[in-house]
N, C-alpha and C positions, 0 to 999 in steps of 0.2 A: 411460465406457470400462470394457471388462471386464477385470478384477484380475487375473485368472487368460491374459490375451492379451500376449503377448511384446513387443510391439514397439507398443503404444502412445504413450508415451513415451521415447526411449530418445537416448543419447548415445554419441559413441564419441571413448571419453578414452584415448590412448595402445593400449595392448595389451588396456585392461581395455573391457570391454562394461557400463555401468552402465544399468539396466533400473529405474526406479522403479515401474513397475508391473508387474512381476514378482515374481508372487505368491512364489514361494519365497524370492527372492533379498530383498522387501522385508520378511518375517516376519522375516528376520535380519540386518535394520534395514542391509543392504551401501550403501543410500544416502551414510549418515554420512562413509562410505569416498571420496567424490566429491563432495559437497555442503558448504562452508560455509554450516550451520544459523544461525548466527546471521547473517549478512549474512540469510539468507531470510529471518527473523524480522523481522527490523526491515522489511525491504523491504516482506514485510507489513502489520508495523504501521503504516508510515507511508502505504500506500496507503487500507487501510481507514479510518484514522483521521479520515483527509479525504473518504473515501468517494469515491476515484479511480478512478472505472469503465472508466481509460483502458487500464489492466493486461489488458483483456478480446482487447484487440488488439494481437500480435505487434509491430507497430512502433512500439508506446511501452514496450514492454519489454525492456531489456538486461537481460545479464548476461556475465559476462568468466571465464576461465581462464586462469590466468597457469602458463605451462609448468611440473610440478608441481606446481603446486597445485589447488585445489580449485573446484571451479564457486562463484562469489559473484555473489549477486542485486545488481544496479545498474550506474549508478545510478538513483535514481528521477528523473523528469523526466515534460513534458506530461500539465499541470496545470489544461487550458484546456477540455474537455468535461463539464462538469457537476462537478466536484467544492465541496465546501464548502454544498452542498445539502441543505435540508430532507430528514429521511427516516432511518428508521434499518431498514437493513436489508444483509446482508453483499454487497460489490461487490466484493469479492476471493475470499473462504473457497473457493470452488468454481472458479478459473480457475488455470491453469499449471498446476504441482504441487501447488499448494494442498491441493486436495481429497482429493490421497491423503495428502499428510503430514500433514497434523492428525486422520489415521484413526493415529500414532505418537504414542506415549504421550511418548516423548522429546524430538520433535518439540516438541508441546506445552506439555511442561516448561520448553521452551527459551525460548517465545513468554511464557510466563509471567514467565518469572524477569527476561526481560528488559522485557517490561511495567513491573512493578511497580518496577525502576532506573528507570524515565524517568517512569512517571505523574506526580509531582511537577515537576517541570519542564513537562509537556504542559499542567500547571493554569496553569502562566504564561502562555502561547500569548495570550487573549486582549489580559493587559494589553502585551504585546509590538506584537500587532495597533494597539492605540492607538496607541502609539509609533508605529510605523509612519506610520499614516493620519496623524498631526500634521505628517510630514516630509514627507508625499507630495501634501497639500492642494494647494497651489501646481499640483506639477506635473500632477495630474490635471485642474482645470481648466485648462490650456492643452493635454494631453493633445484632451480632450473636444471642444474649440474646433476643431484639429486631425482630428479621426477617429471625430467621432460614431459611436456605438456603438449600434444601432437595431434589433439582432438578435443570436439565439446563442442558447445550449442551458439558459446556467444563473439564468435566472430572475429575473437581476439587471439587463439591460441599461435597463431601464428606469429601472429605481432609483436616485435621487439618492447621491452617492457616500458619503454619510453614513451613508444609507440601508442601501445595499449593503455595506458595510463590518459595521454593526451584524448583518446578517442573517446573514454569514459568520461572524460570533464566534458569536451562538446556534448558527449548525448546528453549527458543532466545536465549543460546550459539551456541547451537546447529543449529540452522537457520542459524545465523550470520555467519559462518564456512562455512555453505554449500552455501549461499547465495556470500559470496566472492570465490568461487573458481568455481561456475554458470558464475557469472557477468564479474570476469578476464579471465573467458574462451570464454566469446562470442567474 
C-alpha cells in the first residue's frame, strides 16, 4: 500500500476520520488518538508467537469500539490453520496494520515493553502444555476413536498424540527464542 494514498486503510470513528496510512496524519503519530496500542501489541504478540497465519484473513480477525472509546484488537481466536508449526518466520509483522505500525518508533516501544512483562511466564507455556496433555490423555483417545483425524494443514494429523503434543512445545520453544531475540533487536 502507498503511504502517501488516503484511504488505504481508514475508519470512520464518530466525527473524526482516522487515516493510518496517512502519511501526514501518521508522522504525527494521530493513530494513538483512535487505537488502543497495547491491546494491538499483545494481539500481536499472541498471534505471532504461535505463528497464527490465521490473522491473514479478515474473518478470524476482530476488533471492537466501545462508544468512545478506542478501537481494541480482539479477541484472538481460530487457532486451527497451521499454527504451532515448525518454521520461524514473521506471520503477522506485514498484515492489518501491522506493517505500518512497527514502521512507529512508539508503536514499537510498546510491543517491547510489553514483551519483556510477559516473556517470563511464556517460558512456562511448555510445562503448562504438559499439564494439559496429562488431563486431556483420556479424552483424546475416545476423541480419536470418535472422529479420526486423517487430514489438515498442520503437519500433525498423523502424529501419535504424544507425538504431536511434544512437537507443538518445540515449535513454540522454538518461536519463543526467535521471537525474543526479533523483538529485543528492533
Amino acid at each position: 500500500c502507498d503511504v502517501k494514498r488516503e484511504s488505504c486503510i481508514s475508519s470512520n470513528m464518530g466525527s473524526n476520520k482516522f487515516t493510518i496510512y496517512e502519511y501526514d496524519r501518521f508522522i504525527v503519530r494521530d493513530f494513538v488518538n483512535y487505537m488502543d496500542l497495547g491491546s494491538f501489541a499483545d494481539f500481536w504478540i499472541v498471534n505471532e508467537l504461535v505463528g497464527n497465519p490465521e490473522i491473514r484473513w479478515p474473518k478470524s480477525t476482530y476488533m471492537y469500539l466501545d462508544k468512545g472509546g478506542k478501537m481494541t484488537a480482539g479477541p484472538v481466536w481460530d487457532f486451527d490453520w497451521g499454527p504451532f508449526t515448525p518454521g520461524l518466520e514473521y506471520k503477522v509483522r506485514h498484515y492489518l496494520y501491522y506493517d505500518r505500525m512497527f514502521r512507529d518508533s512508539g508503536f514499537v516501544d510498546t510491543v517491547k515493553q510489553r514483551w519483556r512483562s510477559y516473556y517470563d511466564k511464556f517460558r512456562e507455556v511448555p510445562s503448562y502444555m504438559d499439564e494439559v496433555k496429562a488431563t486431556l490423555t483420556e479424552s483424546e483417545r475416545i476423541n480419536t476413536e470418535m472422529w479420526p483425524v486423517d487430514s489438515g494443514v498442520n503437519g500433525d494429523e498423523r502424529l501419535s498424540f504424544d507425538a504431536a503434543v511434544e512437537r507443538m512445545k518445540e515449535a513454540y520453544s522454538e518461536r519463543l527464542e526467535w521471537l525474543n531475540a526479533e523483538i529485543n533487536g528492533m
